[in-house]
N, C-alpha and C positions, 0 to 999 in steps of 0.2 A: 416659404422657408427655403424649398434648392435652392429659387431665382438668386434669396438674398447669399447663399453660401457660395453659388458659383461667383457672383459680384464681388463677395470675398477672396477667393481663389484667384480671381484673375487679378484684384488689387497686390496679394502676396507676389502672383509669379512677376507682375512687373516691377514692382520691389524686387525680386531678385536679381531681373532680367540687369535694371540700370545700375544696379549696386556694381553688378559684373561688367557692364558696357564703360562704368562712368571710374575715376581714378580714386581712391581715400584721398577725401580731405576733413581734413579735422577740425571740430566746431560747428557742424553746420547744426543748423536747425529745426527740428524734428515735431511736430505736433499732433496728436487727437484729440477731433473733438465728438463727444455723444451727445446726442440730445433724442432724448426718450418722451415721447407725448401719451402713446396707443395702450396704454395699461390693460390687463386682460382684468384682472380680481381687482383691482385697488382705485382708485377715482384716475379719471383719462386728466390731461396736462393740454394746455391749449398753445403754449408757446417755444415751451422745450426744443423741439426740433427746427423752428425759427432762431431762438436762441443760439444753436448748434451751428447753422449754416453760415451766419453773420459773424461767428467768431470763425471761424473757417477762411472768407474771407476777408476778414481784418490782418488775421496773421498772414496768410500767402499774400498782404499787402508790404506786410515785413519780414519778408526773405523765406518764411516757413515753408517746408516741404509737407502741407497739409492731406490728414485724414480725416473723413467724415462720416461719422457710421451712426444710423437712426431707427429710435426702435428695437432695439438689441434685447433678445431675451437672454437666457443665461449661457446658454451654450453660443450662441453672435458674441455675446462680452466677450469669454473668455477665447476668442477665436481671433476676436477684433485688438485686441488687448499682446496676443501672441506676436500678430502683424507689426503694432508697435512697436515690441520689444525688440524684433530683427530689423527695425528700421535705426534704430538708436545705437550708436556706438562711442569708443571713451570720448569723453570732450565737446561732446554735444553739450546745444542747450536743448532740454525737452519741457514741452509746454501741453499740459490734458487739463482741459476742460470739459466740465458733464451737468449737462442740463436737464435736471425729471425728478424724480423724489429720489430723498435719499433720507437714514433714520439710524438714530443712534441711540444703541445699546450699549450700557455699562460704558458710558464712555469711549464706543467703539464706532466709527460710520461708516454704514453699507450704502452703498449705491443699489437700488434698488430695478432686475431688468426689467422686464414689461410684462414677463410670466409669474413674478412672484404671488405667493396667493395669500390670497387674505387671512390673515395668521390671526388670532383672537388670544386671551389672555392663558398666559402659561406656554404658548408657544413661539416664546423667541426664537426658540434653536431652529425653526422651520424659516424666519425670515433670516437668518444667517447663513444657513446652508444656500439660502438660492438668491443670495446678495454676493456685492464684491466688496470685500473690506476695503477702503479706502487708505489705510496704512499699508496694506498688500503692493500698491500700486510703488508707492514710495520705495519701498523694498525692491519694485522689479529696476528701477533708473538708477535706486545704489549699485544695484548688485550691473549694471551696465554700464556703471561710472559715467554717465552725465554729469558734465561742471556741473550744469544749473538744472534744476527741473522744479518748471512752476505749473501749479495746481490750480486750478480755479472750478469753484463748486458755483455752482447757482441752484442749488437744491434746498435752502431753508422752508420749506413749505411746511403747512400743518401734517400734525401724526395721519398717514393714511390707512393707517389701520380703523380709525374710531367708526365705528357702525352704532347705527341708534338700533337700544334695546339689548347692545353687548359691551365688554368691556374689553377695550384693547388691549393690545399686545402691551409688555412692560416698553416703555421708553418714552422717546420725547419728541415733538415735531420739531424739525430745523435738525445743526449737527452739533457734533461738541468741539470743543476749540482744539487744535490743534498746537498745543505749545511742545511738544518733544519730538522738535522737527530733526534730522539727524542736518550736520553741515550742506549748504549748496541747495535749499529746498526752499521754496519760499511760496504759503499758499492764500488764497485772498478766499473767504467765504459773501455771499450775496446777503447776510445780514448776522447777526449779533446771536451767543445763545438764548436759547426761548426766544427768540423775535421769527416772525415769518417774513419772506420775499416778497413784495407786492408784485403782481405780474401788470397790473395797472393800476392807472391813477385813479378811473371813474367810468362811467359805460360809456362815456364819451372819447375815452384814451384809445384811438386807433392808431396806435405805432405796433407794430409786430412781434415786436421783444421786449420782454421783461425791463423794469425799468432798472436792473441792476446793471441787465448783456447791455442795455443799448446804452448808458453811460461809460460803463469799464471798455466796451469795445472802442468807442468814440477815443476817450484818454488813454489808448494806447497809442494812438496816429498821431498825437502829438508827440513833436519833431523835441530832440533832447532833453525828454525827463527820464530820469530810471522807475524801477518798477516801485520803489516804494514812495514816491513822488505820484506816480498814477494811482496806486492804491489810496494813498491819501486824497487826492482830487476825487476819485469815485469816491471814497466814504462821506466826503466833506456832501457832494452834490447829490446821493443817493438819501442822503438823510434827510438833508433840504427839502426835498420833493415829498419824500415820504410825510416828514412835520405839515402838507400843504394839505393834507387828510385825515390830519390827525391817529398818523400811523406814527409807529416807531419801527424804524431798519435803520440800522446802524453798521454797513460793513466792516467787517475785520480782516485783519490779514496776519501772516506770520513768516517773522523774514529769519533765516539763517543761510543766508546769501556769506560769500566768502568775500564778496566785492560788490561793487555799483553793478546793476546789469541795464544798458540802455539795452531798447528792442528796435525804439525809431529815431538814429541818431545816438551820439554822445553828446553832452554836457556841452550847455550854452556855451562860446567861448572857444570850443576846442573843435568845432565841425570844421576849419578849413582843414583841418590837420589829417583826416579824415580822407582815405580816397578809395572808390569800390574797387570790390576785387572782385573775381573770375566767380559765374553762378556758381549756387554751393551744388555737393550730389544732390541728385533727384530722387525723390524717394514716391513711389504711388505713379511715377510716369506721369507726376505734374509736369506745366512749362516751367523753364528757368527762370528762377528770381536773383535780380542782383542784391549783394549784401552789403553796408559796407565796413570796409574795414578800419578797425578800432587803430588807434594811436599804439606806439612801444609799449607807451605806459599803462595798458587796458589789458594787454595779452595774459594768455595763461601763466608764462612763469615771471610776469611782475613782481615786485614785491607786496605784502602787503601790512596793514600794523592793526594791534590791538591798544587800547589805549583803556588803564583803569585808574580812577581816581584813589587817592591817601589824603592823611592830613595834609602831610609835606607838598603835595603837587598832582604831577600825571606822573606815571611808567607809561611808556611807550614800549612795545616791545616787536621788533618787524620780522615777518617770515620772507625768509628768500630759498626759493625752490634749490638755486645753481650753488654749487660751493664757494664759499668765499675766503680769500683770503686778508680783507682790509674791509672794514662799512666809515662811509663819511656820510657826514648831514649839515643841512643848514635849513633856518629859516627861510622862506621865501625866493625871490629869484635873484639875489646879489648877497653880495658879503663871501666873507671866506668858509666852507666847508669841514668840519672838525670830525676828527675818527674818532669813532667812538671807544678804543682801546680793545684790549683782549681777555679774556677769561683763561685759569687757570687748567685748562682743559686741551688733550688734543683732537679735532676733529677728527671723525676712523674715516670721512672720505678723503680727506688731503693729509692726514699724519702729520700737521702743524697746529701751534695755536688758535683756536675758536675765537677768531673776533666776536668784539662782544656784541649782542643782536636786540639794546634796549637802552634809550635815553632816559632823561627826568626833563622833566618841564613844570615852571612854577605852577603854582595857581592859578593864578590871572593872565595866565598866557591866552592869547586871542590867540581867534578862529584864525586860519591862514592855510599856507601849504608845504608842507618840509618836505624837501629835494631829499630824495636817499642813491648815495651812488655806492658801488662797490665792487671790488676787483678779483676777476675773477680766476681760477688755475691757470691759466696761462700767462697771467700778469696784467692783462687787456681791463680799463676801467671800465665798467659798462654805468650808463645811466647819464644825467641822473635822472628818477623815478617821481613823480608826483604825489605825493600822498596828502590828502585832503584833512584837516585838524578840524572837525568842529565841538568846542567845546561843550556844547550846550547838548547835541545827539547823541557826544560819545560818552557822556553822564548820563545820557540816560539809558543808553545802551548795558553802560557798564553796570549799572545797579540793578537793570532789569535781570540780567543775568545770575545776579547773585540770588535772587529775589524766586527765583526759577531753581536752581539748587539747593536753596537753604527753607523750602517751603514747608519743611517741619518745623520750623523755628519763628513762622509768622507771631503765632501767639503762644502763650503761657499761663497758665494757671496757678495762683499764689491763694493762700490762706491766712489772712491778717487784717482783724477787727472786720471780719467778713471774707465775702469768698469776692477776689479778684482775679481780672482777665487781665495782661500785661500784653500789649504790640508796641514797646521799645522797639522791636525790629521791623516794624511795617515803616517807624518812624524814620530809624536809621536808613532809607533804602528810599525814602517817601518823592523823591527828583523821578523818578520814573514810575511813580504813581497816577491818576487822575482821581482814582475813588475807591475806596474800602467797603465792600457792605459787609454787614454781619448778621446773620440770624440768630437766636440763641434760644436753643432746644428744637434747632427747627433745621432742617437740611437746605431751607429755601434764604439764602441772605435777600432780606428785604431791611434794614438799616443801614442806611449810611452814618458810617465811623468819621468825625470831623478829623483831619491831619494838619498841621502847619505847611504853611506853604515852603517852597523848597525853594531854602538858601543859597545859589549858587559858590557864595565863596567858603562856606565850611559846610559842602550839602549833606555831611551825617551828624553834625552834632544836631542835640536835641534841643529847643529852644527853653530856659531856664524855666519859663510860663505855662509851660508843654504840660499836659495830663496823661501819660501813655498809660493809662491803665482804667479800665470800667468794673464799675461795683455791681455783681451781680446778687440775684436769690440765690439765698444758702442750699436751694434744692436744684440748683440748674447742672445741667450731666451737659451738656457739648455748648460748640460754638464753631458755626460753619462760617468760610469767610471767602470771598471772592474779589477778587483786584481786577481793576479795571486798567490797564495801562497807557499812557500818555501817547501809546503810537492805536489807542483804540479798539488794540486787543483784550481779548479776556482771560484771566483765568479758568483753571479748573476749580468747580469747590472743593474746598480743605474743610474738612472737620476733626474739630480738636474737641478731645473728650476726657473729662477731670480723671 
């Protein structure tokens, strides 16, 4: 225990040392990774700390000024965790990963350190007290203003609490989904709720790491995809393998990214444009990594848009960090550029009229890319800005969102010529659907609810043919429901009760 707290200590002071040796620059890269094998009370982990090191160097492969801390009991967490926090500053990306058990309570997940003890039924408050909540963590990079800070769990393992002969602790093996991510956070879990992580395939699988690190670490190193481009390739190839044992892992992830984040490279197409710049700070007295640097149109105070579907069309609606006094736009890279007018308002930073900050666009407007330029206090056009239109992920983006806000309103309960369940509103919303289960009387959804498929050109009216409503027993008290989402996230369960 000193050896490992001095090895802490002198990681800290050289963190200091270079913070003060080295200039602010902003944005750079910042990462911890844990990986916990040595359990004292709870079953030992055979890969975890493998796990840890390979993601370790995968990222100081991309530009990360990496930490690597293994075996951490609860007082090393919250020691190793401190270390992090002083490494991080505004505009960073920050990127934690943690490898070993981890267990979730009432919807809560702890990361579990090496000391935690074997807590039995009735004593949760003992595995929370000597856990780290995994929402704490998210809290510490807001409260540090990191652009981005990406999470990545590989801890779906079984309950380790379960002892033959006793009754565990209340809760579940794996973690629970994480859908109320605050802006700029985006997390990817090692398998699906209720599903475990397979650490291998067969007694014959001699690879090192889990088969979630050693695929997600791989689809990071490829050159110009963003994160949610990788998380999709790791859930597509983790499942794969997983189906090849007749297991089910299913990774998820959860994006409230403000923007595209590449890690290796930008977007096919745009790397010439692309030139490195000067190593970032050093952070842990790593060697220098070069980074490179992002195009105009990637930077922090780009523009950016949100795009929501109506009957009539899209809104488009763009945020621009710098004050404006004029926005123009066009389709693609020719034709003439149109401003989009003003609003009856005066802006309180410039004391003139609010250009207006939002287009319409038909229906059937194709995928493409609208140029946004605009002028700034001093008269100067700046731009123009790239913004990406895809119709087909901003529908599904956009109904997801609703569908996240309005989750009181999944279903309804009616009383006519029997007792009915109504999901009009799963239906209206169903383009960023993949699957509805429903239990009924049961907190476990195990039925799947049939939905119409989703009609791109009017994607909330309800199909004429459509049945949104199921007849239940006169004597049925709830109905718990759980969506699966098209980007392969999950929800939380909802239970609705007459």
């Amino acid at each position: 225990m000193k050896s490992w707290l001095s090895r802490l200590s002198a990681t800290v002071l050289a963190v200091g040392l270079v913070a003060l040796a080295a200039p602010a620059q902003a944005e750079k890269r910042v990462a911890l990774v844990i990986g916990n094998n040595d359990y004292r009370n709870v079953p030992k982990l055979q890969k975890a700390v493998n796990d840890a090191r390979t993601m370790g160097d995968t990222l100081k492969q991309l530009g990360f000024n990496v930490m690597v801390a293994e075996n951490l009991n609860r007082q090393a967490f919250s020691e190793t965790l401190l270390a992090f926090d002083r490494a991080v500053e505004p505009g960073d990306t920050a990127f934690f990963f943690y490898a070993g058990h981890g267990f979730e309570i009432a919807g809560q997940n702890f990361l579990l350190p090496t000391d935690v003890p074997a807590a039995t039924e009735g004593q949760e408050e003992l595995v929370r007290d000597a856990s780290v909540l995994a929402d704490r963590i998210i809290e510490r990079l807001q409260n540090k203003k990191a652009r981005t800070s990406i999470l990545v769990f590989d801890a779906c393992r079984n309950n380790p609490f379960e002892r033959a002969g006793t009754r565990a602790v209340a809760g579940g093996g794996g973690l629970a989904p994480m859908t109320q991510l605050p802006e700029g956070v985006f997390s990817v879990f090692s398998a699906g709720p209720r599903q475990t992580a397979l650490d291998r395939l067969s007694n014959d699988d001699a690879n090192p790491n889990s088969v979630f690190t050693r695929t997600f670490a791989r689809e990071l190193l490829q050159p110009g995809e963003n994160m949610v481009q990788v998380a999709q390739r790791t859930r597509r190839l983790v499942s794969e393998m997983a189906e090849t044992v007749k297991h089910k892992q299913i990774p998820v992830y959860f994006d409230q990214m403000v923007d595209d984040v590449f890690l290796n490279g930008i977007a096919k197409g745009q790397a010439e444009a692309a030139k490195p710049s000067a190593p970032p700070q050093q952070v842990a007295a790593l060697p220098p990594v070069s980074v490179p640097k992002l195009p105009k149109e990637d930077t922090v105070n780009a523009p950016i848009a949100s795009f929501s579907r109506h009957n009539g069309g899209w809104s488009v609606v763009f945020s621009i960090a710098d004050p404006a006094l004029g926005i123009s736009w066009r389709i693609g890279d020719s034709g003439d550029f149109r401003e989009t007018g003003f609003m009856d308002t005066l802006d309180p930073r410039t004391r003139k009229r609010m250009p207006n900050p939002s287009i319409e666009l038909p229906a059937d407007a194709p995928a493409g890319t609208i140029q946004l330029r605009y002028v700034d206090t001093q008269g100067e056009m700046q731009g123009p800005f790239p913004i990406k239109f895809d119709p087909d992920a901003a529908l599904i983006r956009d109904q997801r969102k609703i569908l996240d806000m309005t989750a009181t309103s999944w279903l309804s309960f009616r009383e006519f010529n029997g007792l009915l369940v109504y999901y009009t509103h799963l239906m209206s919303y169903r383009c960023a659907i993949r699957e509805v289960r429903i239990g009924i009387d049961s907190a476990v959804p195990d039925k799947v609810l049939k939905m119409p498929a989703c009609n791109q050109r009017d994607p909330s009216a309800i199909p004429s043919d459509a049945q949104p409503y199921l007849k239940l027993a006169p004597q049925t008290k709830s109905v718990s429901v759980e969506l699966t989402y098209r980007d392969g996230s999950v929800s939380e369960i909802k239970t609705f009760r007459r």
